[in-house]
N, C-alpha and C positions, 0 to 999 in steps of 0.2 A: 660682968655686964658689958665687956666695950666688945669683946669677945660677941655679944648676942647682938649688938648695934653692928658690928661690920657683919653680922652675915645678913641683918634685915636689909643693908645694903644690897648685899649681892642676892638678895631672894626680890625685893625689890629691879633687880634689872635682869633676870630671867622674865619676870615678869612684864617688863618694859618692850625686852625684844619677843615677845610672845604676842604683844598687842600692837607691834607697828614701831615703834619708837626708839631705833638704833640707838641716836645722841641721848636720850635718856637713861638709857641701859649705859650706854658708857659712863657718863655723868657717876650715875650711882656704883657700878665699878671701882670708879678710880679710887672715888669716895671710901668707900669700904677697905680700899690698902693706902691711900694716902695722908688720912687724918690722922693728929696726933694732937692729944690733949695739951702739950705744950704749943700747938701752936696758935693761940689765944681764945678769945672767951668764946666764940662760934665750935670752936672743936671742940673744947672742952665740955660746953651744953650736951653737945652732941651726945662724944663719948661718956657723959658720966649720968643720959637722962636717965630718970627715977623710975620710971614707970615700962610701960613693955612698946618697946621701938618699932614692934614688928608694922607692917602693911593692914591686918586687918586689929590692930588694935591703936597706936596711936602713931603711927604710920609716919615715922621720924624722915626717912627718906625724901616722902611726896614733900613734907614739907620746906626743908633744903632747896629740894629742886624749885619749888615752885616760889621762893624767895629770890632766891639766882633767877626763874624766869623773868621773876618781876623787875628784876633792876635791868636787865635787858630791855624789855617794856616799855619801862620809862627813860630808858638811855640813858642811866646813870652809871653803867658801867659799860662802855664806851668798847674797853680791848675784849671782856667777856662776847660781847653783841657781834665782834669779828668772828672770834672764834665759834660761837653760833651757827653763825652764818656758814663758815666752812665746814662746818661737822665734825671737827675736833679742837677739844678742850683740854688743854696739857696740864698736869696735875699743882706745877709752881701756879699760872693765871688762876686755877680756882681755888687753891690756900691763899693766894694774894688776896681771892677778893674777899674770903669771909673776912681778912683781918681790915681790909679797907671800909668794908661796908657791916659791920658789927651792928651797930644799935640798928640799923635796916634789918639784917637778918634775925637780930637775937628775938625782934619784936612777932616776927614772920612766924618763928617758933613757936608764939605763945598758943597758937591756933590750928587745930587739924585741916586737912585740906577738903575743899568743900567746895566738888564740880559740879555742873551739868550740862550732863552728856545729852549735847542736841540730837546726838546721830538715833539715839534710843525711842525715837519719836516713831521714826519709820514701824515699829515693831508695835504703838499706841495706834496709828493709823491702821494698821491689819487687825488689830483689834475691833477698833472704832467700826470700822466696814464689816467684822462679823457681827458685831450686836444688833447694826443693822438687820440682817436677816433673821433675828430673833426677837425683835420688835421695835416697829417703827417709831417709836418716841424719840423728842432730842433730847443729848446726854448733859445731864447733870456732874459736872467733873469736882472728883474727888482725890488728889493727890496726897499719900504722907511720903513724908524726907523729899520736900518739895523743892530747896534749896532757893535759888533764885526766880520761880516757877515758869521756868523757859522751854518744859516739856508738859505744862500746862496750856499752851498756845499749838498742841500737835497739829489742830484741825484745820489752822492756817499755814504750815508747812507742807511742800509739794514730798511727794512720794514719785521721783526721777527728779533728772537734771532739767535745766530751766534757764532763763537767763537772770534774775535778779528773786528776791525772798530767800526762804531758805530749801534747800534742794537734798533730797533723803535718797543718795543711791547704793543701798546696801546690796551684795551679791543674791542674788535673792534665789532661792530653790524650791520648787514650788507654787500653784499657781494665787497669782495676785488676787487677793477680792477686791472685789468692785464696788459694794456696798455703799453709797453716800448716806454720810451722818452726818448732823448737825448740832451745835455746842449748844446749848441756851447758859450756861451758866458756869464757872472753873473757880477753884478755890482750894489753896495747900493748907501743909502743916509741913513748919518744920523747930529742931529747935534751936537754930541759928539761921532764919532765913535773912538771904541776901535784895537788896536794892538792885535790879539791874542799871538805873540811874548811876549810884555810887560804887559799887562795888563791882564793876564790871572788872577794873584792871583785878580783882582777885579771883574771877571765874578764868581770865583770859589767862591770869599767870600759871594755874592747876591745870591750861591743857598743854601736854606736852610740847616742846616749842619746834620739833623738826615736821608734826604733820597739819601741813599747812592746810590741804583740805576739812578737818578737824576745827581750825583756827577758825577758816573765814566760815564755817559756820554758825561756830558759835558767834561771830561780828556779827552776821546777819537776824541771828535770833533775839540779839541785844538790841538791833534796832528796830525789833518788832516791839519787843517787850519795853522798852523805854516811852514809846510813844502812847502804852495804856500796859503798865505791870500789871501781870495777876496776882490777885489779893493770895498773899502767904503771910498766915497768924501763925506767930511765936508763944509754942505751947507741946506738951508731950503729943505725940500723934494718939495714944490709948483713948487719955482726954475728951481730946478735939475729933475723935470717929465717934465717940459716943456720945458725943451735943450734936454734931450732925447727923447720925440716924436716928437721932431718938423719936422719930417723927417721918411718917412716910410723905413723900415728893409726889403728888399725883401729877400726872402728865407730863413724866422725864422718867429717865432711865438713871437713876444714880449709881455714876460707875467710879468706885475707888480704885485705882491702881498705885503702883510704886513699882518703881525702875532700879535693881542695884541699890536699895535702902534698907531692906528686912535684915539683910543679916547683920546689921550694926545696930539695928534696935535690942535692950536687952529682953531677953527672952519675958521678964513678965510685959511686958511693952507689948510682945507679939500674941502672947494668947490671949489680953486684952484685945486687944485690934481682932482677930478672929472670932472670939465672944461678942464682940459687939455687929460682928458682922452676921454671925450665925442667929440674933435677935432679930437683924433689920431684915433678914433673907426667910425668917419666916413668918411675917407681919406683910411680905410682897406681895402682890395681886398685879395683873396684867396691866391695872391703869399705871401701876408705883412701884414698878419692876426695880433688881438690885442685881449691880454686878460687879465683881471682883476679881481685876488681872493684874498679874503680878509679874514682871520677869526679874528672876531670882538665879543665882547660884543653888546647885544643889548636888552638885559634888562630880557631876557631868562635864561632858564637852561645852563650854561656852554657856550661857543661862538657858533655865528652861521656861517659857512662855504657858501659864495655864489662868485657867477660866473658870469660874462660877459664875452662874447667872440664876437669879430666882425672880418669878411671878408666879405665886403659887405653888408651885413644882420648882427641886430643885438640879439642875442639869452641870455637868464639869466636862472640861474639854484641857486635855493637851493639845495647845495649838504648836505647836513645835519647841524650836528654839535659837537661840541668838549670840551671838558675837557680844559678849561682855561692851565694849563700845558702838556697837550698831554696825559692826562691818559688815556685818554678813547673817543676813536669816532663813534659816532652813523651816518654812511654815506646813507644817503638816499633821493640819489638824484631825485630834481624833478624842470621840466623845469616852468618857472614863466610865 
């Protein structure tokens, strides 16, 4: 077992420097040849956890890190916050500080890590502006694994740089649509959703701490969403799609998506969600249209971006694909 926790480490920080994030990749490096269950209750959690450490199962690494980001955060640990700062963290300063700050971290532990990713929005607005050309109703939003629902607010984030809100400038390839949409209505599922009011320092601490433009995005989206959170009900997502479709929406477009959430649901979770989808999509009619965008991992370059849409007829589109964090989207859509 301690064998399979130091490589989730080191698969955890391929991973890190694959998406942008040197000092986290290092972090989790060091981590991976520096712990030692003797060196108190923090390493020994670590080394001896029960269950499967890896990244996409209970993903022991993010969580480490994102307890250390926290105490940085809060400036409770003071020499960590230097070393931070400099972009190097020597392996004594982070044994020192799990044994300093123990019931901090052991607590951090109890909890998987649970982002979001504001950048992922970019990729809901190119969305947003093609349903527009497939009909003019406003969207009905439907998010599962909504978390804090801060990419339930996509429609008031800019799509380029800007001087103040939140600003979405991912590489983009491919020509931008234009489409103007409009929201009438947003609502999650998730089943640990967050308060952006209260739990902002635990969104802030899960985004890796060296990419700063990352950072004050997410600040920006939190001060969107603090001043009127979207409603996110604590409930299975299967559930909660099937009380919200059970009933068609006339005069909106009800559009479900999920960002980076499908492949952690368990699979009967997912062919519920899909059954309930393939109900609501053939009960559509052009006044109570249905649509379903998803960007997902699916074993490609970066996630892939696709589309259902029904009013009667039912239409699928690869719109491209994206940068697991929103760095970058290759939009190139093409109907299936």
């Amino acid at each position: 077992m301690i064998e399979a926790v130091r490589e989730a480490f080191r698969d955890q920080a391929r991973s890190c420097r694959d998406l942008g994030s040197p000092l986290t990749a290092q972090l989790c490096e060091t981590l991976a040849e520096a712990l030692e269950a003797s060196q108190g209750a923090v390493a020994a959690r670590v080394l001896g956890w029960p269950g499967d450490p890896a990244s996409r199962a209970d993903s022991v690494p993010l969580r480490l890190c994102g307890a250390l980001h926290a105490l940085v955060l809060t400036g409770d640990a003071p020499d960590l916050a230097q070393a931070y700062a400099r972009r190097e963290v020597p392996a004594d300063l982070l044994i020192g500080t799990l044994q300093d700050h123990e019931a901090t971290i052991l607590d951090w532990l109890k909890s998987p890590p649970q982002t979001n990713e504001v950048a992922r929005s970019a990729a809901l607005i190119g969305a947003g502006r093609f349903l527009a050309d497939l009909s003019p109703l406003p969207l009905r939003l439907l998010e599962l694994g909504a978390s804090a629902g801060l990419n339930l607010n996509f429609d008031l984030y800019r799509l380029g740089s800007g001087p103040q809100g939140v600003s979405l400038t991912p590489e983009w390839t491919g020509q931008v649509p234009q489409g103007p949409f409009r929201v009438v209505s947003r609502r999650g599922v998730d089943l640990n959703p967050l308060d952006p009011r209260r739990d902002a320092l635990r969104l802030m601490a899960y985004c890796w701490a060296d990419q700063d433009a990352r950072l004050s995005r997410l600040r920006a989206a939190l001060t969107i969403a603090q001043s009127d959170p979207p409603h996110v009900d604590r409930c299975d997502a299967a559930a909660w799609l099937s009380e919200q479709l059970l009933r068609p929406e006339p005069g909106c477009l009800t559009t479900v998506f999920h960002t980076i959430a499908a492949q952690y649901f368990p699979r009967a979770t997912v062919a519920a969600c899909e059954a309930a989808l393939a109900r609501a999509g053939a009960r559509a009619t052009p006044d109570a249209p249905v649509a379903h965008f998803g960007m997902e991992a699916d074993g490609g370059h970066g996630a892939a971006l696709r589309l259902t849409f029904w009013d009667g007829d039912e239409r699928c589109w690869s719109l491209g694909r994206a940068d697991f964090h929103g760095r970058w989207i290759d939009w190139q859509p093409r109907q299936l």
